[in-house]
Backbone as ProteinMPNN parsed JSONL, in Angstrom:
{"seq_chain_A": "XXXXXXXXXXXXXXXXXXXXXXXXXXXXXXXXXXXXXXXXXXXXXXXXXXXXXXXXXXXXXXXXXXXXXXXXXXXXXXXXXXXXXXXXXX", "coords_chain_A": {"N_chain_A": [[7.177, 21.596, -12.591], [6.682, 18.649, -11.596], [6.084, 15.307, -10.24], [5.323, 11.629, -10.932], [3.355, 9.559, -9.935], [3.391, 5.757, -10.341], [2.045, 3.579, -9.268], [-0.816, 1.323, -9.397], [-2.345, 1.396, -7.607], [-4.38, 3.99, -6.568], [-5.362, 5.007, -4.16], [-2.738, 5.05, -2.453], [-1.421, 7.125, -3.451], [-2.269, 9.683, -2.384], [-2.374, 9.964, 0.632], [0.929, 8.977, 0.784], [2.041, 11.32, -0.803], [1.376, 13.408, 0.925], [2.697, 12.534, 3.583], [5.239, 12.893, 2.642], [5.553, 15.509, 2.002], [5.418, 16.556, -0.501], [6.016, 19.657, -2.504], [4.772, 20.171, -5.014], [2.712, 19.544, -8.132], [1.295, 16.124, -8.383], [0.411, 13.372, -10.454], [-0.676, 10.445, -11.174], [0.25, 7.64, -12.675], [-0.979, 5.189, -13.507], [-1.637, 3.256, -15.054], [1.303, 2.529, -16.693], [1.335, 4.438, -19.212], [2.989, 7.048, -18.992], [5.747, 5.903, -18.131], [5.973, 3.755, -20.42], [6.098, 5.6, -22.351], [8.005, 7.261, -22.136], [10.354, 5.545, -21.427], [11.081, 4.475, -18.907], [13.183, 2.995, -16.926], [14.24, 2.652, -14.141], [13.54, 3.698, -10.926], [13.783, 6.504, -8.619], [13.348, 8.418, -11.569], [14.56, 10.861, -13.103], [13.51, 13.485, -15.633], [13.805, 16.08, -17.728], [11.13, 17.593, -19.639], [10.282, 18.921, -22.289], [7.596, 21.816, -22.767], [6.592, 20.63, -25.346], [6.402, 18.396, -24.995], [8.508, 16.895, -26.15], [12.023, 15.394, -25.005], [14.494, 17.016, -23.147], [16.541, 16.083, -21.248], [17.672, 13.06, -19.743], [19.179, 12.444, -17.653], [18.891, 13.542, -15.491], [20.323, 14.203, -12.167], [22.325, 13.804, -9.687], [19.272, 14.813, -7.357], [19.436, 17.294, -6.245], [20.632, 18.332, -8.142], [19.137, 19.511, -9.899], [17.646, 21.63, -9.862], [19.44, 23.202, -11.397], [19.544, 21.853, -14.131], [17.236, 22.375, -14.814], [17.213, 25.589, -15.122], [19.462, 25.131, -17.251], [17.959, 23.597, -19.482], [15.709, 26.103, -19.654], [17.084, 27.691, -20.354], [17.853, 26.735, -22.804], [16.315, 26.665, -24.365], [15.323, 29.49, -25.044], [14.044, 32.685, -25.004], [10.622, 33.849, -23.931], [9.882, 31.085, -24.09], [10.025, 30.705, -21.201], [7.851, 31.635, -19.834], [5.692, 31.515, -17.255], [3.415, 28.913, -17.043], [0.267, 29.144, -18.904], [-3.684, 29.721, -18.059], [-4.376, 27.385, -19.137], [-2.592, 25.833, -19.985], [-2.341, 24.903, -17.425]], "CA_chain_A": [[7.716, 20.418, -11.965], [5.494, 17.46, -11.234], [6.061, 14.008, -10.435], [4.655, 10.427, -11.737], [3.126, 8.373, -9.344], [3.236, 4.702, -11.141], [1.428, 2.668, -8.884], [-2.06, 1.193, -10.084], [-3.197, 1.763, -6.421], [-4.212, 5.34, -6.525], [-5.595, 5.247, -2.527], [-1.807, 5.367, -1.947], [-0.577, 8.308, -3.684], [-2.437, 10.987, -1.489], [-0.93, 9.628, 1.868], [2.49, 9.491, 0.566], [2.646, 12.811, -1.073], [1.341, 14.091, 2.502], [3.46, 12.423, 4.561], [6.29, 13.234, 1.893], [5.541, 16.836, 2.161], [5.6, 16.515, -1.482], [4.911, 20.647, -2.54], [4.103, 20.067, -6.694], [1.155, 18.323, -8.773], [1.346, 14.418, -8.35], [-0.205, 12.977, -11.663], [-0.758, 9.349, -11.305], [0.086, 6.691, -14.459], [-1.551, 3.535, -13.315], [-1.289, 2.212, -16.788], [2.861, 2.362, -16.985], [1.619, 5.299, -20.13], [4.002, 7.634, -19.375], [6.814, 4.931, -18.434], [6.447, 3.625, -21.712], [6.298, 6.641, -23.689], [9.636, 7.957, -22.16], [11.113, 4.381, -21.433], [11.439, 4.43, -17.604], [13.618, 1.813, -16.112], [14.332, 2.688, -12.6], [13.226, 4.36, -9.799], [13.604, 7.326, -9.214], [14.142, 8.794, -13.312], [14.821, 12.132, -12.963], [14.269, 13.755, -16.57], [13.676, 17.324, -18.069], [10.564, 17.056, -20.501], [9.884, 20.721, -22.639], [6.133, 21.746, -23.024], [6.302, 20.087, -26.846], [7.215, 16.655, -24.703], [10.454, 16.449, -26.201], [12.848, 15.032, -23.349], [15.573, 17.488, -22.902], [17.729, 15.519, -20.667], [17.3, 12.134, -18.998], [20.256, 11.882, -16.714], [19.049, 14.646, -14.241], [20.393, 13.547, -11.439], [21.445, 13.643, -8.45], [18.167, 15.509, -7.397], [20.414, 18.378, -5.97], [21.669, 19.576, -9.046], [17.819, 19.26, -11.091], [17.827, 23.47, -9.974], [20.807, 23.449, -12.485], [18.661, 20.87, -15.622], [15.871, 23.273, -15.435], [17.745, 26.472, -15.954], [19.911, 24.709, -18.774], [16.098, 23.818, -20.159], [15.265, 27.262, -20.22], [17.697, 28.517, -21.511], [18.166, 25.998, -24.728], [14.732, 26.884, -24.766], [14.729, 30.855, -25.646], [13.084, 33.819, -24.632], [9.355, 33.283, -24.315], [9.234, 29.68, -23.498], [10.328, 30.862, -19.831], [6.747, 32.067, -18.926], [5.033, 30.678, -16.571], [1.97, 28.437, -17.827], [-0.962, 29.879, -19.086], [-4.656, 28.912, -17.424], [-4.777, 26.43, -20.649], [-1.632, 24.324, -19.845], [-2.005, 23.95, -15.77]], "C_chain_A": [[6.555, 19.566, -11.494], [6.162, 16.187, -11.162], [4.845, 12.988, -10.782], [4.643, 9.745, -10.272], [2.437, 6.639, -9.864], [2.572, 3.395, -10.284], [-0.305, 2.742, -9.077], [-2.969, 1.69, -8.638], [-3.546, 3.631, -6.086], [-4.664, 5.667, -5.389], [-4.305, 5.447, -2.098], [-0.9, 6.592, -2.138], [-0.715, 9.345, -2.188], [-1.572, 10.767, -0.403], [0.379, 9.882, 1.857], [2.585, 10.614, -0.082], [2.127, 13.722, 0.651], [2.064, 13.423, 3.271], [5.472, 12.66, 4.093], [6.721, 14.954, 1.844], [5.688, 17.314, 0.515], [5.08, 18.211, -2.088], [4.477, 21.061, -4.067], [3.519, 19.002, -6.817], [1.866, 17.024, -8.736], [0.465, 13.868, -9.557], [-0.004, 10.939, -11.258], [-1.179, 8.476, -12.882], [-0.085, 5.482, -14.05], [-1.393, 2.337, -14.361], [-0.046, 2.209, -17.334], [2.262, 3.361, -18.655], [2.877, 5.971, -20.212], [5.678, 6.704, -19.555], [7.251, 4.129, -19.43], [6.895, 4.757, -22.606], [7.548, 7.227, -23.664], [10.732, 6.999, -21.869], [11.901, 4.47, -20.228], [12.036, 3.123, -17.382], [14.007, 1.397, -15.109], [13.472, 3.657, -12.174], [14.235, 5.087, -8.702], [14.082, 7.526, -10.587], [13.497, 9.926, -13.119], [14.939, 12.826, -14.773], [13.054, 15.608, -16.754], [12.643, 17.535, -19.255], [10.267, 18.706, -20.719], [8.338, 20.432, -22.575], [5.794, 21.178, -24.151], [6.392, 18.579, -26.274], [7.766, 15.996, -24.912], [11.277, 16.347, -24.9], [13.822, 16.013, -23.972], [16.565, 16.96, -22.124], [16.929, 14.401, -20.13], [18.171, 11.638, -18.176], [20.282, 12.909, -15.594], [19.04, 14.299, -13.316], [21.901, 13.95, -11.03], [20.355, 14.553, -8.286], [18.54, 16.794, -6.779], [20.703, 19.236, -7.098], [20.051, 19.749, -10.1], [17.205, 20.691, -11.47], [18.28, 23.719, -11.742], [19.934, 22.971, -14.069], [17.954, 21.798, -15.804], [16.242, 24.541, -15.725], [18.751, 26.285, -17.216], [18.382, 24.413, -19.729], [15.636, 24.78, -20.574], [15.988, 27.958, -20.503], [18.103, 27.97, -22.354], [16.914, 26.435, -25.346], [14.091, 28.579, -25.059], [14.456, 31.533, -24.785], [12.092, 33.319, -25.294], [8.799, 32.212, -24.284], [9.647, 29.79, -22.098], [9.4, 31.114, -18.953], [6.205, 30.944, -17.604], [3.604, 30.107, -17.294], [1.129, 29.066, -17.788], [-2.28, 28.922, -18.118], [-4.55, 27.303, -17.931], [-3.969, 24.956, -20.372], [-1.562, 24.249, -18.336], [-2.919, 22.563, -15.792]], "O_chain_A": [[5.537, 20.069, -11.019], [6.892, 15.939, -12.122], [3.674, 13.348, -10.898], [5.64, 9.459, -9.609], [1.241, 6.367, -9.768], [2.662, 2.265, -10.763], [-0.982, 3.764, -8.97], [-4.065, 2.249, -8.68], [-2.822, 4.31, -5.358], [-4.486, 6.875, -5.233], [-4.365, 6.174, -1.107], [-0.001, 7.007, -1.407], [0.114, 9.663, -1.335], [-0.405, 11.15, -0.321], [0.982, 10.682, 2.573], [3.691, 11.072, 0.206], [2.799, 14.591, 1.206], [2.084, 14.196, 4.229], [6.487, 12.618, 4.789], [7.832, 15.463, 1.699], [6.08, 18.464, 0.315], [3.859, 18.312, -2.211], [3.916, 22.132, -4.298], [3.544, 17.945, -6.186], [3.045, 16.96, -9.086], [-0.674, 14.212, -9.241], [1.132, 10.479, -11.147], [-2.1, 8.511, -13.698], [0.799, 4.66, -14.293], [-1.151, 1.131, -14.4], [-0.033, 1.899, -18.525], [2.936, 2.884, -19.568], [3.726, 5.755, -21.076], [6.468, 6.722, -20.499], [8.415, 3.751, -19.561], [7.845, 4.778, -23.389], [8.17, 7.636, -24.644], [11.903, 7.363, -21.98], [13.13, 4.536, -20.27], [11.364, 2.131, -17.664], [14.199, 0.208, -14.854], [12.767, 4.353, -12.904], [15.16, 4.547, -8.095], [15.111, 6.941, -10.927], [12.286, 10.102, -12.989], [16.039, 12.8, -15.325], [12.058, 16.019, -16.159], [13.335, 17.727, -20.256], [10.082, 19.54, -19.833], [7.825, 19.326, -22.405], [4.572, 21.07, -24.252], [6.45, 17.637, -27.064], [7.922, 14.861, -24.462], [11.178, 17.109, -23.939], [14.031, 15.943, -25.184], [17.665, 17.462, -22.353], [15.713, 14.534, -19.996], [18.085, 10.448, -17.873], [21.265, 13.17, -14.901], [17.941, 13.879, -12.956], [22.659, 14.379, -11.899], [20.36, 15.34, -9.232], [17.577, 17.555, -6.875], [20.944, 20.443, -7.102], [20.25, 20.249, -11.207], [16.626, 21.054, -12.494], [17.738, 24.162, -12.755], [19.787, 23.787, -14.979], [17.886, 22.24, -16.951], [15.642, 24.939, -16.723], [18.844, 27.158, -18.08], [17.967, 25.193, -20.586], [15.108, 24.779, -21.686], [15.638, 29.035, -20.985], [18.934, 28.618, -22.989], [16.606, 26.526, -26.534], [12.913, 28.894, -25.23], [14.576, 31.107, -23.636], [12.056, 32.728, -26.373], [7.583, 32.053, -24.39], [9.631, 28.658, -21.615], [9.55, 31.015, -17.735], [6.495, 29.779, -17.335], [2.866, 30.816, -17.978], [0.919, 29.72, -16.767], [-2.068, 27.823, -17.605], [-4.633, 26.296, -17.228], [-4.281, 23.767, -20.435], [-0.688, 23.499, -17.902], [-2.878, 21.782, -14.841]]}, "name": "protein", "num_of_chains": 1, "seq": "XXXXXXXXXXXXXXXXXXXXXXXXXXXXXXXXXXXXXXXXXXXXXXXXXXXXXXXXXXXXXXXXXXXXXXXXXXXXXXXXXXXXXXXXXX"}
């Protein structure tokens, strides 16, 4: 789990993920990359992306049920894509 922080100002992420209590990686896309590549159009976009970066769902949502997206995820997704990441992919 990780979120996208899409603002070009990257002095603002840290702050707000600490005063957010935010407790997964924050990746900042200053350059709207990822928002193009998966065709973001609001705020928040809640979606389910596999390790191949095929989207598995893009309607995860409300953020309550996103528990629920990620065990449908892994399990369309097999035995053996359930591990936890290797050194390679953190």
């Amino acid at each position: 789990m990780i979120t996208i922080h899409t603002d070009s100002a990257k002095e603002k992420c840290a702050p707000f993920v600490a005063d957010q209590e935010i407790p997964y990686p924050v990746a900042v896309d200053g350059n709207d990359v990822i928002i193009k590549k998966y065709g973001v159009r609001a705020f928040p976009t809640y979606m389910i992306i596999g390790k191949d970066g095929k989207v598995f769902e893009t309607d995860a949502w409300p953020a309550d049920t996103l528990p629920a997206w990620i065990e449908k995820a892994r399990q369309a997704a097999g035995p053996g894509d359930t591990d936890k990441p290797s050194e390679e992919e953190r």
